[in-house]
N, C-alpha and C positions, 0 to 999 in steps of 0.2 A: 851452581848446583850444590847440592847437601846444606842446603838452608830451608829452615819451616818456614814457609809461608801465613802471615795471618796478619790482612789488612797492608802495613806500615811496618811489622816490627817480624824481624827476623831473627832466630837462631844462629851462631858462629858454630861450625863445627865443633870446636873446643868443648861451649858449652851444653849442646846435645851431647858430648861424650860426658860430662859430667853430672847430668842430671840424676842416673840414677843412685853413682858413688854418693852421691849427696843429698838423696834423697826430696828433692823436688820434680815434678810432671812440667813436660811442657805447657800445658795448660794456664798451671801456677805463674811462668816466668812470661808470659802470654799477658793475666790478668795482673801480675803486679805492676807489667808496664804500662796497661793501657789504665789503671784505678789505683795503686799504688802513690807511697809519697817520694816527687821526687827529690835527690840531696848532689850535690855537688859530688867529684869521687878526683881519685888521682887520675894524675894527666888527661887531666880536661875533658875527663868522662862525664856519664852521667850515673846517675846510681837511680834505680826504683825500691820501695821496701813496702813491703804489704805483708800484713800479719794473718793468716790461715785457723783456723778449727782444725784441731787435730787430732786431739782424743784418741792418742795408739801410743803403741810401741817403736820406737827405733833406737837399734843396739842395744836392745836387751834392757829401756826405762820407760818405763809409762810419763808421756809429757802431752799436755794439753791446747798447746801452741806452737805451729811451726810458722817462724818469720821465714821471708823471701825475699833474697837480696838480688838484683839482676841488676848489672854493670853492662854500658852498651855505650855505642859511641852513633852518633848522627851521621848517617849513609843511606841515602836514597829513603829516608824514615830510620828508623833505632833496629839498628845490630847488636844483639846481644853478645859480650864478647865473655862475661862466665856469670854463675850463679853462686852464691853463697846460702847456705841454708842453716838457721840457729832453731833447736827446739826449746821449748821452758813450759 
């Protein structure tokens, strides 16, 4: 319980609680794992990154790109265990 369901690829508590300090949608960390490029991460994680349209504001800067970082480990399909979010 308290994990988003979608397909294979799950939500960690942790990173449903950080989604919106850091300004990514579950949606987002949804589509970076399932189209996203994957990269090797620490301790034998796995890393997805998929780069966004973003054309807004966040903390007070107009930036035109928000990348998507989601960090997840293989459990029954990819458990997302946080997200990282860069704008530019």
């Amino acid at each position: 319980m308290g994990y988003l369901m979608s397909g294979d690829i799950r939500l960690h508590p942790h990173c449903r609680d950080r989604l919106a300090e850091r300004g990514a949608t579950e949606e987002e960390v949804i589509a970076t794992v399932q189209e996203g490029e994957k990269f090797s991460a620490k301790f034998g994680r796995a890393g997805f990154r998929r780069n966004f349209q973003f054309g807004g504001e966040w903390r007070g800067k107009e930036f035109a790109t928000k990348q998507v970082e989601a960090i997840a480990v293989e459990e029954r399909g990819w458990l997302v265990i946080t997200v990282i979010v860069r704008f530019f």
